[in-house]
N, CA, C and O atoms as a CHARMM CRD file, in Angstrom:
* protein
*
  252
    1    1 UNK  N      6.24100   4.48700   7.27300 PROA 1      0.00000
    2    1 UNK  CA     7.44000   5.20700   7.61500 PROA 1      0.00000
    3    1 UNK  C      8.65800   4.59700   6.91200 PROA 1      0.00000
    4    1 UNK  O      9.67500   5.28300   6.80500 PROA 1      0.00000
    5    2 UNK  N      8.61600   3.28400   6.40100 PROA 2      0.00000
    6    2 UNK  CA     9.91100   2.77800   6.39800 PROA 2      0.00000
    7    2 UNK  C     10.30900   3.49700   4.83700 PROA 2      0.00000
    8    2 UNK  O     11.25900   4.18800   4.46900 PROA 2      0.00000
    9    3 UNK  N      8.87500   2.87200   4.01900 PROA 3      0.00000
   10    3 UNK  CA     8.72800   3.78700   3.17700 PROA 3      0.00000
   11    3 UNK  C      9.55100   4.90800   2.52600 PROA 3      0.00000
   12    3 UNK  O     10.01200   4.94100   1.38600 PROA 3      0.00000
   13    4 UNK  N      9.66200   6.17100   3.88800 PROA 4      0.00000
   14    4 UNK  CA     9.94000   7.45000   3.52500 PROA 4      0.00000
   15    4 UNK  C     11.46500   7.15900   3.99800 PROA 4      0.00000
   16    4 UNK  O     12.23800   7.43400   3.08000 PROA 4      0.00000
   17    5 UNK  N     11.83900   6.89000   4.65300 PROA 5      0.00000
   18    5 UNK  CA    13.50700   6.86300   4.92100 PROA 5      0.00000
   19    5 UNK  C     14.18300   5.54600   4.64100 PROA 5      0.00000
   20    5 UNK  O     15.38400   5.52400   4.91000 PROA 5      0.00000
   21    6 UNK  N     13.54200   4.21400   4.05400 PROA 6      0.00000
   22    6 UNK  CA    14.28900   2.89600   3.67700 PROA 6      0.00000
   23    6 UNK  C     13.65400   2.67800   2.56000 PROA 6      0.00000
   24    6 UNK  O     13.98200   3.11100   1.45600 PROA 6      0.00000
   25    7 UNK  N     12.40100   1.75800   2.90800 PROA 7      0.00000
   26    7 UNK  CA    12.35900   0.53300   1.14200 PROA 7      0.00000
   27    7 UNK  C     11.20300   1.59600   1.00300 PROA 7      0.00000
   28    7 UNK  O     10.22900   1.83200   1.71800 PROA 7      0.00000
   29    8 UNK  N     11.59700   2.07800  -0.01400 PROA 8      0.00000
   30    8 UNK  CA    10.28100   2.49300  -1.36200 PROA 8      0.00000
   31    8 UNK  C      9.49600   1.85600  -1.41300 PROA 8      0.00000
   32    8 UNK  O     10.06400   0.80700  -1.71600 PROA 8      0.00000
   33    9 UNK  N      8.51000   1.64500  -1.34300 PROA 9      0.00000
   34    9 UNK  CA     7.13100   0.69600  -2.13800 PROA 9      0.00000
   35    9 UNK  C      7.09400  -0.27500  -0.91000 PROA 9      0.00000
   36    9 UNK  O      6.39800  -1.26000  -1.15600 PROA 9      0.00000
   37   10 UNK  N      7.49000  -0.27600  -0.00900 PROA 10     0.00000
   38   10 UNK  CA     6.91400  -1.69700   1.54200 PROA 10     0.00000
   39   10 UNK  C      5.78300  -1.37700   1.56500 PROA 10     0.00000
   40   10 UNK  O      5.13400  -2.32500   1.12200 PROA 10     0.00000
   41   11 UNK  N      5.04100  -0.43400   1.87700 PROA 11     0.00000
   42   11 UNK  CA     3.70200  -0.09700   1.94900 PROA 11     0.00000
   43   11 UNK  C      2.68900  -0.89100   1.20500 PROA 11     0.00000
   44   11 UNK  O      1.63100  -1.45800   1.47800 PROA 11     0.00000
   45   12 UNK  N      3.47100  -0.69600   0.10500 PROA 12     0.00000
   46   12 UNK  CA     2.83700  -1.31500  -1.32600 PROA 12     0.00000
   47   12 UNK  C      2.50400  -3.13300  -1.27600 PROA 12     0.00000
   48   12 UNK  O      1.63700  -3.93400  -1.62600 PROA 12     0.00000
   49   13 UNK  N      3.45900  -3.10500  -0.78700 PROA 13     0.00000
   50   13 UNK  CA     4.40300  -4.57500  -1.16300 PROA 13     0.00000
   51   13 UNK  C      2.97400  -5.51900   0.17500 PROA 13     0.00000
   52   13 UNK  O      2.28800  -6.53400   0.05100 PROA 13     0.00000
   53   14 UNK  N      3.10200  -4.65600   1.11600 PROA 14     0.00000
   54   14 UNK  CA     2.36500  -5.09000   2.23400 PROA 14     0.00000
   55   14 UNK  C      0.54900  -5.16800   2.28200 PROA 14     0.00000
   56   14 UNK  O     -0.13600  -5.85400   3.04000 PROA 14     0.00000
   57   15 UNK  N     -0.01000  -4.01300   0.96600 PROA 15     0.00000
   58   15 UNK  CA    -1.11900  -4.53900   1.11600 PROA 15     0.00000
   59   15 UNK  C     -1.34700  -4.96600  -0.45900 PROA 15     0.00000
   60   15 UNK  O     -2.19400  -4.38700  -1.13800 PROA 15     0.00000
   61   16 UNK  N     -0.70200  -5.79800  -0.87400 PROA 16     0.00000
   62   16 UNK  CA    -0.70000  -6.93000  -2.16900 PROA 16     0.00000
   63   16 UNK  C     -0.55400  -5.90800  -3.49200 PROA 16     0.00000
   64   16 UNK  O     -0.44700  -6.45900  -4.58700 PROA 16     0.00000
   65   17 UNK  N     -0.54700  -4.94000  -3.45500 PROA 17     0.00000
   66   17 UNK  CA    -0.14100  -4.11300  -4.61200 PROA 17     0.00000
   67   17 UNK  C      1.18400  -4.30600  -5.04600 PROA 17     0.00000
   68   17 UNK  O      1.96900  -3.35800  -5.01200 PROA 17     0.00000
   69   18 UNK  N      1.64200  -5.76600  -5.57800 PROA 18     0.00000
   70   18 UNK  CA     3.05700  -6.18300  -5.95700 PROA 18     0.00000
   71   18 UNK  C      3.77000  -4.97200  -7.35000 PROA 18     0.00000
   72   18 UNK  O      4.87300  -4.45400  -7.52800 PROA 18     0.00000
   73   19 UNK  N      2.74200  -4.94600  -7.92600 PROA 19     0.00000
   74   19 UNK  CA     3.07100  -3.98500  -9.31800 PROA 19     0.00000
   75   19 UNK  C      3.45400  -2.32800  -8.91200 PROA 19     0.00000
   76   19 UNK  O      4.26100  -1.47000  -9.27200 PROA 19     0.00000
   77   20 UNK  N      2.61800  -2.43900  -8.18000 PROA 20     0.00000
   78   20 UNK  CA     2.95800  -0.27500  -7.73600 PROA 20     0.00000
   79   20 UNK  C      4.28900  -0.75900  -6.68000 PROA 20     0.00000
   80   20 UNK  O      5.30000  -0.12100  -6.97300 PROA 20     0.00000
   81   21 UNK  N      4.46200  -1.54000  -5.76000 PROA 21     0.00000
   82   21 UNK  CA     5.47900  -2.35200  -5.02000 PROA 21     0.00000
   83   21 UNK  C      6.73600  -1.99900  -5.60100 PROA 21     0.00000
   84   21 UNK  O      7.59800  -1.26100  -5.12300 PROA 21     0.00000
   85   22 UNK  N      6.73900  -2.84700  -7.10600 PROA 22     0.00000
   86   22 UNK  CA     8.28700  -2.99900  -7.93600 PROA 22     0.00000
   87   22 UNK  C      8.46500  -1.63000  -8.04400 PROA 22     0.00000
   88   22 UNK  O      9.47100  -1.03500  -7.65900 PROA 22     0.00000
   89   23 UNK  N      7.05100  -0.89600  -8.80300 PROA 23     0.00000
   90   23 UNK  CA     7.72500   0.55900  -9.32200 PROA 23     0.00000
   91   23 UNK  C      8.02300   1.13700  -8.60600 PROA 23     0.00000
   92   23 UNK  O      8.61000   2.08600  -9.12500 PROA 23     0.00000
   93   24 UNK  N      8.00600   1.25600  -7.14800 PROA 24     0.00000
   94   24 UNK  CA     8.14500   2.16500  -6.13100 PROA 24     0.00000
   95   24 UNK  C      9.83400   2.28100  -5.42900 PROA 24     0.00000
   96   24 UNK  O     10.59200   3.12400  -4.94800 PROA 24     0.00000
   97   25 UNK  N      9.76900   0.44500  -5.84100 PROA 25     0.00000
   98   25 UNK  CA    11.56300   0.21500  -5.34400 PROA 25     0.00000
   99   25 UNK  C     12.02500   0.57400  -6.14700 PROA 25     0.00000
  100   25 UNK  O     12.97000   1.28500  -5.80400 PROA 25     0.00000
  101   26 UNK  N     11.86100   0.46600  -7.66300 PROA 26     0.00000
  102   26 UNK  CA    12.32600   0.63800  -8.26700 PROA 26     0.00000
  103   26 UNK  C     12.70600   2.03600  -8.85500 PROA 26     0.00000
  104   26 UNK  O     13.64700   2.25600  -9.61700 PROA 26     0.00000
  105   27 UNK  N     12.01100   2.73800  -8.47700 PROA 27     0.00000
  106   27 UNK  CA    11.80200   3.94800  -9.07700 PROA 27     0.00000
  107   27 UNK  C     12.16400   4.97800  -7.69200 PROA 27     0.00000
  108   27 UNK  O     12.20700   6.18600  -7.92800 PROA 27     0.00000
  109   28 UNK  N     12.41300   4.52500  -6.30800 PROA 28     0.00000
  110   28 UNK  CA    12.77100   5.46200  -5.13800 PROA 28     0.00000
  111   28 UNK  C     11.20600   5.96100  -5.39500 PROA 28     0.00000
  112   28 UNK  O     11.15800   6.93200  -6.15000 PROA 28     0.00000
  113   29 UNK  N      9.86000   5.46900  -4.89800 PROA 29     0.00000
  114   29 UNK  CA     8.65800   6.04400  -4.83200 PROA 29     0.00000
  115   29 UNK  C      8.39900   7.42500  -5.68900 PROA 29     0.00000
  116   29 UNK  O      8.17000   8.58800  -5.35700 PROA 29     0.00000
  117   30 UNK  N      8.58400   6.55800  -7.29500 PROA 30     0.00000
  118   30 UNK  CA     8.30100   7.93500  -8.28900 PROA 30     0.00000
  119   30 UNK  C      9.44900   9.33500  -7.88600 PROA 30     0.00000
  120   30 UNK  O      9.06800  10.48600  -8.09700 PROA 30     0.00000
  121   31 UNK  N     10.43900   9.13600  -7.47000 PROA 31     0.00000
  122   31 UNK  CA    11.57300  10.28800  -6.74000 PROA 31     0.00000
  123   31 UNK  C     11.09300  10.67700  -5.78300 PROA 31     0.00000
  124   31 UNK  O     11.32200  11.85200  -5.49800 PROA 31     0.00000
  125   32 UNK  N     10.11900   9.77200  -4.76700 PROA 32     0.00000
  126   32 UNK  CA     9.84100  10.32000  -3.47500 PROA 32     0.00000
  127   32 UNK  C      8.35300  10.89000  -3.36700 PROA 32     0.00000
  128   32 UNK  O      7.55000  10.64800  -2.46600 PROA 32     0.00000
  129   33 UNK  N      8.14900  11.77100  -4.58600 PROA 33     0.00000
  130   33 UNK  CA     7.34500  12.48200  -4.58500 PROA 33     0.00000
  131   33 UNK  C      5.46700  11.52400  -4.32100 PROA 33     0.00000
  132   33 UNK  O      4.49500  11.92700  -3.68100 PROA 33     0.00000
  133   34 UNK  N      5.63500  10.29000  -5.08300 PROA 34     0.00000
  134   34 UNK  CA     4.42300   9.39600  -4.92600 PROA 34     0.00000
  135   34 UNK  C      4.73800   9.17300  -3.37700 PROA 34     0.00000
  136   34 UNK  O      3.73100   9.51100  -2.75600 PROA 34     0.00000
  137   35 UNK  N      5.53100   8.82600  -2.69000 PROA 35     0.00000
  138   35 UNK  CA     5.67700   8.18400  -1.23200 PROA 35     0.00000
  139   35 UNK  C      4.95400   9.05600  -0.59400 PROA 35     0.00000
  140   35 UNK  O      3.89900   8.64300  -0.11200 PROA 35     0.00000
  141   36 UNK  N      5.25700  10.24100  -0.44700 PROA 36     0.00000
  142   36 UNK  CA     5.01100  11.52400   0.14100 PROA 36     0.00000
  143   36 UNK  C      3.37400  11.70000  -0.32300 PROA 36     0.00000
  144   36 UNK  O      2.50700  12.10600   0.45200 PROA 36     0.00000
  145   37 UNK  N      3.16600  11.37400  -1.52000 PROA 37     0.00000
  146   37 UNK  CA     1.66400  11.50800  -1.41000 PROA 37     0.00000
  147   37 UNK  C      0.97200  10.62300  -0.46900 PROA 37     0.00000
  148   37 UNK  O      0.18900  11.00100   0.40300 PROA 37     0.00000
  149   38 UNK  N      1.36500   9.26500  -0.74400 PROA 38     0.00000
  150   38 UNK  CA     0.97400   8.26800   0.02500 PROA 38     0.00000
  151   38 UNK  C      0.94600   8.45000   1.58300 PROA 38     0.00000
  152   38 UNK  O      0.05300   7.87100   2.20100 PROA 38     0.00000
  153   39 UNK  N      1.90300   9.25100   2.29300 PROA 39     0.00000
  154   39 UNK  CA     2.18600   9.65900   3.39800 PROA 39     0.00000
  155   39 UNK  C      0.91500  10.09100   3.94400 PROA 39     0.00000
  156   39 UNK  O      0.31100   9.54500   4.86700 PROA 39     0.00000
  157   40 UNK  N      0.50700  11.27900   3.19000 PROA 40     0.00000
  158   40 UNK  CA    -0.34600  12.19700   3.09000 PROA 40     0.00000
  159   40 UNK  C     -1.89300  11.47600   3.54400 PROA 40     0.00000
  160   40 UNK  O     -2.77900  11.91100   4.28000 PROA 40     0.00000
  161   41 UNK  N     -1.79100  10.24100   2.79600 PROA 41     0.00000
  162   41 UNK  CA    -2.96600   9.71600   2.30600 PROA 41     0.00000
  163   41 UNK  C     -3.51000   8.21100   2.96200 PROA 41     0.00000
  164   41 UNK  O     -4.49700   7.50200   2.76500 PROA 41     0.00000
  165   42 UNK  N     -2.20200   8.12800   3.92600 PROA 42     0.00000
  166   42 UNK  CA    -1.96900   6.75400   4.35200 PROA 42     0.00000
  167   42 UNK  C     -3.71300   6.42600   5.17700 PROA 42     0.00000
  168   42 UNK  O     -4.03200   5.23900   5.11800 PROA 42     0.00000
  169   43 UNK  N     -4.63600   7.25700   5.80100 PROA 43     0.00000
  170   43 UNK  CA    -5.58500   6.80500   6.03000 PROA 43     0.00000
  171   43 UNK  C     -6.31000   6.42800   5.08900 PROA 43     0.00000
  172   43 UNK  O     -6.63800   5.26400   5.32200 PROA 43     0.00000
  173   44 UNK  N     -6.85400   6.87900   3.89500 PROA 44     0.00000
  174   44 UNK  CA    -7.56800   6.49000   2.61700 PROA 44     0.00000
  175   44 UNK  C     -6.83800   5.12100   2.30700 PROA 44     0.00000
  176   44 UNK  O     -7.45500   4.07600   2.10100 PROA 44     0.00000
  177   45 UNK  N     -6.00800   5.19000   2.30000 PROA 45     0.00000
  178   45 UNK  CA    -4.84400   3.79200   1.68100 PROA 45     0.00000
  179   45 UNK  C     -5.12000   2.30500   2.99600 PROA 45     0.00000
  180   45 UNK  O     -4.95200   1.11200   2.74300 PROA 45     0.00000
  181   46 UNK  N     -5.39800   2.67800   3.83500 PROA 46     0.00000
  182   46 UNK  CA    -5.60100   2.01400   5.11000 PROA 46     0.00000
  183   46 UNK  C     -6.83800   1.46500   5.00800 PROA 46     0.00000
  184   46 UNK  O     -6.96100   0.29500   4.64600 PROA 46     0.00000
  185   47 UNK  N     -7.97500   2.29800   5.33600 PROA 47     0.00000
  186   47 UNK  CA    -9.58600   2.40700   5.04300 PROA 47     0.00000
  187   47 UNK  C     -9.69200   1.18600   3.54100 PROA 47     0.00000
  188   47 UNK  O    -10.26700   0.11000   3.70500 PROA 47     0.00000
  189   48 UNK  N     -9.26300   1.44000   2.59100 PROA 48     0.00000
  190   48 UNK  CA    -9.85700   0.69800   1.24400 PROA 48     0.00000
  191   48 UNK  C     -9.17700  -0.60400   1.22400 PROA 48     0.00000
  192   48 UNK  O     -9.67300  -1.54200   0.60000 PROA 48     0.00000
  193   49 UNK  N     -7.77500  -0.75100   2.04100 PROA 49     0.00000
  194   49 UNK  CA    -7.34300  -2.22900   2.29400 PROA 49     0.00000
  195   49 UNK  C     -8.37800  -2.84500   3.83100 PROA 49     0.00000
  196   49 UNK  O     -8.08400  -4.02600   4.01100 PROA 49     0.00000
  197   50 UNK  N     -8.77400  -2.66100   4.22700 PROA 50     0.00000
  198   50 UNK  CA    -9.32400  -3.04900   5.25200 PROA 50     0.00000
  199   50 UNK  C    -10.75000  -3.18800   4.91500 PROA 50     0.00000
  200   50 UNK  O    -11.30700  -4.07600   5.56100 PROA 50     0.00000
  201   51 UNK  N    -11.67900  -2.39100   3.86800 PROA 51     0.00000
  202   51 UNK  CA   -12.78000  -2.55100   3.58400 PROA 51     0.00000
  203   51 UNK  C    -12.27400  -4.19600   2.59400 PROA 51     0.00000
  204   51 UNK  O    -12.33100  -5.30400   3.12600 PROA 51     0.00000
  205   52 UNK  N    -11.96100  -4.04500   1.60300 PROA 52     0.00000
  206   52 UNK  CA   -11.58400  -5.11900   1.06100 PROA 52     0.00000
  207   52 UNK  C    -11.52300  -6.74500   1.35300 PROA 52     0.00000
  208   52 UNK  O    -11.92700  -7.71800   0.71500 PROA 52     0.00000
  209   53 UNK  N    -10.61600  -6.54200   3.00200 PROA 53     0.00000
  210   53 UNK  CA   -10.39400  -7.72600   3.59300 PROA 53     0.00000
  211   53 UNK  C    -11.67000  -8.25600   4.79200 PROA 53     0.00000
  212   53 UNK  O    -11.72100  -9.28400   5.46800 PROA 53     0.00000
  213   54 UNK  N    -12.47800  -7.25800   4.71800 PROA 54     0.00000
  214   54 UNK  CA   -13.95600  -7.70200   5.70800 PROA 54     0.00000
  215   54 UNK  C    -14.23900  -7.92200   4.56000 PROA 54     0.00000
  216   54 UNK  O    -14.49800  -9.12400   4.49300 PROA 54     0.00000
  217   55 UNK  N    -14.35300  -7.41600   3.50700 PROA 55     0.00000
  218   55 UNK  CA   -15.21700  -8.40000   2.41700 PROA 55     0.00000
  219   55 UNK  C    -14.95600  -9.34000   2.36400 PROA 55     0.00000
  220   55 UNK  O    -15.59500 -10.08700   3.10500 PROA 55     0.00000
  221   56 UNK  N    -14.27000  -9.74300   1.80800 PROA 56     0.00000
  222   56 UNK  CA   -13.31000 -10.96100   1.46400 PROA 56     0.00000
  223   56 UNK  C    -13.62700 -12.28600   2.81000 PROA 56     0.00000
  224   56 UNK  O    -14.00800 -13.44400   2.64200 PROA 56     0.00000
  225   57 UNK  N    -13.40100 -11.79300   3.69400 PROA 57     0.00000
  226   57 UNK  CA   -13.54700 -12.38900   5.53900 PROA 57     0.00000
  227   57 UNK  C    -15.25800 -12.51500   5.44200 PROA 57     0.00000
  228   57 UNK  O    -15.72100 -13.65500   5.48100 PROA 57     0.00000
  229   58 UNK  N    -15.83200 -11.80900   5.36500 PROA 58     0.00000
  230   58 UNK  CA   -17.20600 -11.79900   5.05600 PROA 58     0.00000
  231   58 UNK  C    -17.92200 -13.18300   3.81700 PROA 58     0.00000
  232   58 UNK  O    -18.87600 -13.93800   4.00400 PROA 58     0.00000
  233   59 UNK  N    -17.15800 -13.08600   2.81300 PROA 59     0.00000
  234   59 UNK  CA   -18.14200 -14.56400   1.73000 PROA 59     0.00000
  235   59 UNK  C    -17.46900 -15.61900   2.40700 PROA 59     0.00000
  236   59 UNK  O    -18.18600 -16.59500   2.62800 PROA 59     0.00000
  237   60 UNK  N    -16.02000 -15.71200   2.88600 PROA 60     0.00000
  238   60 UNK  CA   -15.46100 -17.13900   3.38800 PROA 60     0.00000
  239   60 UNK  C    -16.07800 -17.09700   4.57100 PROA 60     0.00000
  240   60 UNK  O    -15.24200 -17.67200   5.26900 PROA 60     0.00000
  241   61 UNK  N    -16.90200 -16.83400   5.23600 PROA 61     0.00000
  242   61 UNK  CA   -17.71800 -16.97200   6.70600 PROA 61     0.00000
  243   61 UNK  C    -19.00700 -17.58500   5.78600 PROA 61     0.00000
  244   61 UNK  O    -19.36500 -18.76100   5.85600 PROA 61     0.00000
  245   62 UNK  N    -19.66900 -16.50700   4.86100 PROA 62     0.00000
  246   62 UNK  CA   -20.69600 -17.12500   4.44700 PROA 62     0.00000
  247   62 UNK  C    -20.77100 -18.03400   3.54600 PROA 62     0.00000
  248   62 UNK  O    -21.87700 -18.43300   3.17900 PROA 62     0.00000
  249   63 UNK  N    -19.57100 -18.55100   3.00100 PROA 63     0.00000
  250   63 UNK  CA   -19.68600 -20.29700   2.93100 PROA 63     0.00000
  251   63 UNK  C    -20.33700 -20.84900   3.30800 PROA 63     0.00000
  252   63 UNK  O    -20.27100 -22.07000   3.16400 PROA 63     0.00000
């Protein structure tokens, strides 16, 4: 949400995507129009950061 009415790219910024992050502040989320996709999409965007981090949580257990 903050996203769509404050910082461009927090979303970004928050699940380590520093590079799409800058362009997003930088750019007002592609003129909004990328944010708004992202909006759209925020479960897919959710789902693939969270698969990621059980992985990740997953080899440092099996250490």
């Amino acid at each position: 949400m903050l996203g769509l009415v404050g910082i461009a790219g927090i979303h970004r910024f928050a699940i380590g995507e520093i590079t799409m992050g800058v362009l997003y502040l930088f750019t007002a989320g592609f003129f909004f129009v990328c944010t708004i996709i992202d909006l759209m999409n925020y479960k897919e965007i959710a789902n693939d950061y969270n698969q990621k981090m059980a992985f990740e949580s997953f080899h440092v257990v099996k250490m």
